[in-house]
Structures are given as C-alpha cells and as structure tokens.
Backbone as a printed PyTorch tensor [residue, N CA C, xyz], in Angstrom:
tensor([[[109.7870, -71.9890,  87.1420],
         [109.9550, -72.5530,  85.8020],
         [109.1530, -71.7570,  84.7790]],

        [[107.9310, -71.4340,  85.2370],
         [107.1060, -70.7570,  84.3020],
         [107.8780, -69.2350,  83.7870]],

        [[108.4770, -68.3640,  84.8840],
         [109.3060, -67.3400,  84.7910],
         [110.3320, -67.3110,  83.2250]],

        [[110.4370, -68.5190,  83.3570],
         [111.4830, -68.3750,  82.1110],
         [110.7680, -68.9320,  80.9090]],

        [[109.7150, -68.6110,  80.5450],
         [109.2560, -68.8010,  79.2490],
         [108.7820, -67.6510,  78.8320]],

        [[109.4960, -66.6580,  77.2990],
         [109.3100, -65.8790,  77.1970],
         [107.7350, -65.4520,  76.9640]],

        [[107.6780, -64.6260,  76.5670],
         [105.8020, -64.2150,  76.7440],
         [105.8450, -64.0470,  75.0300]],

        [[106.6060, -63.5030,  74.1520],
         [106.2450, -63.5240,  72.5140],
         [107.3590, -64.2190,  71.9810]],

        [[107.5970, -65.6210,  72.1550],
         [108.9110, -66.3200,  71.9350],
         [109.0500, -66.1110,  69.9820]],

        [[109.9210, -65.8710,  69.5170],
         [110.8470, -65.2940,  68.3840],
         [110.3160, -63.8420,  68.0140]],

        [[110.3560, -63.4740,  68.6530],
         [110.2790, -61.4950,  68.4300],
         [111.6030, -61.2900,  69.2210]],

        [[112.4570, -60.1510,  68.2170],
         [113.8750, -60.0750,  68.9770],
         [113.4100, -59.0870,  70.3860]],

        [[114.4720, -58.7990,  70.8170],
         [114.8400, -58.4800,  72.4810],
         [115.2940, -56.6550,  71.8090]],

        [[115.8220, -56.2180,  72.8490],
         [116.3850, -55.1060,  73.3040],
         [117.8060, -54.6100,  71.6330]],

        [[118.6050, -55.6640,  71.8920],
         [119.6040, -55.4460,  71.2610],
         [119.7500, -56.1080,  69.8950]],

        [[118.7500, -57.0240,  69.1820],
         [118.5460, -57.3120,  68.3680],
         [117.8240, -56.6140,  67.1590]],

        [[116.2910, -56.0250,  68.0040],
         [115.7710, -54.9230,  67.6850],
         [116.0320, -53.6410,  66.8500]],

        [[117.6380, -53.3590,  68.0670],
         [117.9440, -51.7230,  67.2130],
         [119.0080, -52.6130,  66.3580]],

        [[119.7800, -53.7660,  66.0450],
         [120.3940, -54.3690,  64.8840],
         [119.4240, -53.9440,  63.5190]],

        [[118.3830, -54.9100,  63.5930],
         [117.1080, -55.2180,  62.3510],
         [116.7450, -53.5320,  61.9410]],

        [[116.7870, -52.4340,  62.9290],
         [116.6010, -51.5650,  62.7760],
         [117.4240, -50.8100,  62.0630]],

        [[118.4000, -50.8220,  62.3450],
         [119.7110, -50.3020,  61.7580],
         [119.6720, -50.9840,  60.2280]],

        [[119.5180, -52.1290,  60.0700],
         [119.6710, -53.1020,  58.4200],
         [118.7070, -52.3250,  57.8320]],

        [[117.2210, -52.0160,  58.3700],
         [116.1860, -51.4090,  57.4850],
         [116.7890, -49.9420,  57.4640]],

        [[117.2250, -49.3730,  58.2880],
         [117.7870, -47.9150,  57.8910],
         [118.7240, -47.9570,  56.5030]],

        [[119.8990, -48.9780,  56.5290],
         [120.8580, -49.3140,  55.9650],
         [119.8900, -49.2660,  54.2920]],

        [[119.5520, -50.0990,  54.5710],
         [118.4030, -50.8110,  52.9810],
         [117.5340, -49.4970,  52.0400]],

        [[116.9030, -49.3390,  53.2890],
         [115.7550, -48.0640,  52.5170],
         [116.4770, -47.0940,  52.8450]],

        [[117.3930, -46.6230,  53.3250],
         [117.5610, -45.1930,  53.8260],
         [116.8710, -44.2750,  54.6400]],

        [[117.6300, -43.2390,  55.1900],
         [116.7570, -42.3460,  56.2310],
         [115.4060, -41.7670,  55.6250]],

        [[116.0880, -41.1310,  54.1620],
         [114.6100, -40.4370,  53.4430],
         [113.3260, -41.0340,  53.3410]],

        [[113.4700, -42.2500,  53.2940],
         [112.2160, -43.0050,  52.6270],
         [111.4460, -43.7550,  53.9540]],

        [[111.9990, -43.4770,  55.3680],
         [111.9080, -44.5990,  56.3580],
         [110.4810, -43.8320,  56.7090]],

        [[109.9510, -42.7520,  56.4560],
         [108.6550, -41.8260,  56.8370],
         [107.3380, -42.2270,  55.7700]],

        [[107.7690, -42.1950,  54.4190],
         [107.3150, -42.9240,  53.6240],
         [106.8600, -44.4860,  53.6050]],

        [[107.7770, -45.1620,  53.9100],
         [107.3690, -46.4420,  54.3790],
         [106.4230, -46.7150,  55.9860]],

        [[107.2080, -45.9670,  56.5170],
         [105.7210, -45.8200,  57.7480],
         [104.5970, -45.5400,  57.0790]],

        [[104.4010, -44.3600,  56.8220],
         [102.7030, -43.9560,  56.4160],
         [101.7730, -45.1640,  55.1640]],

        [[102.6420, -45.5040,  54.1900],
         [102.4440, -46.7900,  53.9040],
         [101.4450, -47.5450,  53.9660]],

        [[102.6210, -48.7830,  55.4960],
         [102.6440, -49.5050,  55.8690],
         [101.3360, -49.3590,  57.0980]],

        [[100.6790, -48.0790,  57.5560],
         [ 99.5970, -47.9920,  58.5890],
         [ 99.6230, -46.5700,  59.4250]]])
C-alpha cells in the first residue's frame, strides 16, 4: 500500500513534464529560454 503513494505528489511525471516544457518554449521562445535560466539561478 505504501508503494503507491507518490514520493512528491503534484509535480508532473515523465510526459507531462516535456508538455509544460514545450508551453514555456512555445511562450518565451527558444532565444530567451538561456536568458531566463541565468535569471532565474
């Protein structure tokens, strides 16, 4: 029972991930996605 409780329950998965990823590519664009890293940390 314990097995099935995720370990960071609402952080997406595998295939959700590269979705949200893809929307922020979509949004800011490729140019600016280096910019917003250095930023952000």
């Amino acid at each position: 029972m314990l097995d099935s409780i995720p370990l960071f329950p609402g952080l997406p998965g595998g295939p959700e991930l590269l979705i949200v990823l893809l929307i922020v590519v979509l949004l800011f664009g490729a140019n600016k996605l280096p910019q917003l890293a250095r930023s952000s940390g």
